[in-house]
C-alpha positions in Angstrom: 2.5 138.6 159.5 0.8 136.1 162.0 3.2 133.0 163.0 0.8 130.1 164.2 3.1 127.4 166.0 2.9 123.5 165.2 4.1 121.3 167.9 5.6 118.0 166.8 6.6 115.5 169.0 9.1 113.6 166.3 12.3 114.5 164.9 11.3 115.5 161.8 7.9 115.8 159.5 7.5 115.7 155.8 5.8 118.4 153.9 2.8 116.9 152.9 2.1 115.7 156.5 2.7 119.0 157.7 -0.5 121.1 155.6 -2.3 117.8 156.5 -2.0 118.3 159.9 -1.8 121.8 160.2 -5.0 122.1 158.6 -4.1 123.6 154.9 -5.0 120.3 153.0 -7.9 118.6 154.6 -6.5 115.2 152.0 -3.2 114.0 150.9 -4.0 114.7 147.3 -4.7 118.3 148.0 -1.4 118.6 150.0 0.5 117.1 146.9 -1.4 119.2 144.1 -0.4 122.1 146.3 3.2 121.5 146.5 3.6 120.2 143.0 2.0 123.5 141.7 4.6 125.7 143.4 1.8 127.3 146.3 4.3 126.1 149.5 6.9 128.0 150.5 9.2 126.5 152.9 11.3 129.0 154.9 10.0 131.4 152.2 11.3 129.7 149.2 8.7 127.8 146.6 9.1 123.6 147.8 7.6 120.9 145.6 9.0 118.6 147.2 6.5 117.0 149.2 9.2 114.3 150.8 10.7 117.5 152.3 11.4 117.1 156.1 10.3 119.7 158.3 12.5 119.8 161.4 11.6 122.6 164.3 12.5 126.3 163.5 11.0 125.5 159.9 8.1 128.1 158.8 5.7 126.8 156.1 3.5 129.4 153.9 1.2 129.7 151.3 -0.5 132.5 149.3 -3.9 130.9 150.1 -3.6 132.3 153.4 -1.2 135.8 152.6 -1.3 137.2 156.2 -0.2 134.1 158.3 2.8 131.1 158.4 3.3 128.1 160.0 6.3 127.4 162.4 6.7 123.5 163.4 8.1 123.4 167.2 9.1 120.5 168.9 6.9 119.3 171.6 8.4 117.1 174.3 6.4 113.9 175.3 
C-alpha cells in the first residue's frame, strides 16, 4: 500500500478538514456523508466521527481509493 504524507503545520486537524484538504472530499458535505456512512478509516479503524483530531503519525483511508493512505506529518513554519 502507497502512504501519501500530509504536512500540517498545527497541532492537530479534524477529520473532515483532513479529506478536505487532502483532496478526498472536494466539499464539507461530501467529507461528512463520507464519515457518517462508515467509508473513513482512521488508523485502520471505521471513524464517524468527523470532530475527530488528527495529530501527526495518524493515517487516514478509505475504500474509494483501496491501494493508498494518508499520513498527516507535522510541518514546521
Amino acid at each position: 500500500m502507497k502512504t501519501e504524507q500530509i504536512a500540517i503545520t498545527s497541532e492537530f486537524i479534524k477529520l473532515d478538514s483532513f479529506l478536505k484538504f487532502a483532496g478526498l472530499a472536494q466539499t464539507g458535505g461530501q467529507a461528512k456523508d463520507a464519515i457518517q456512512a462508515g467509508a473513513v478509516l482512521v488508523n485502520g479503524a471505521v471513524c464517524t466521527m468527523r470532530g475527530k483530531k488528527l495529530r501527526p503519525g495518524d493515517v487516514v483511508s478509505t475504500p474509494d481509493i483501496p491501494d493508498m493512505q494518508f499520513e498527516v506529518v507535522s510541518r514546521a513554519d
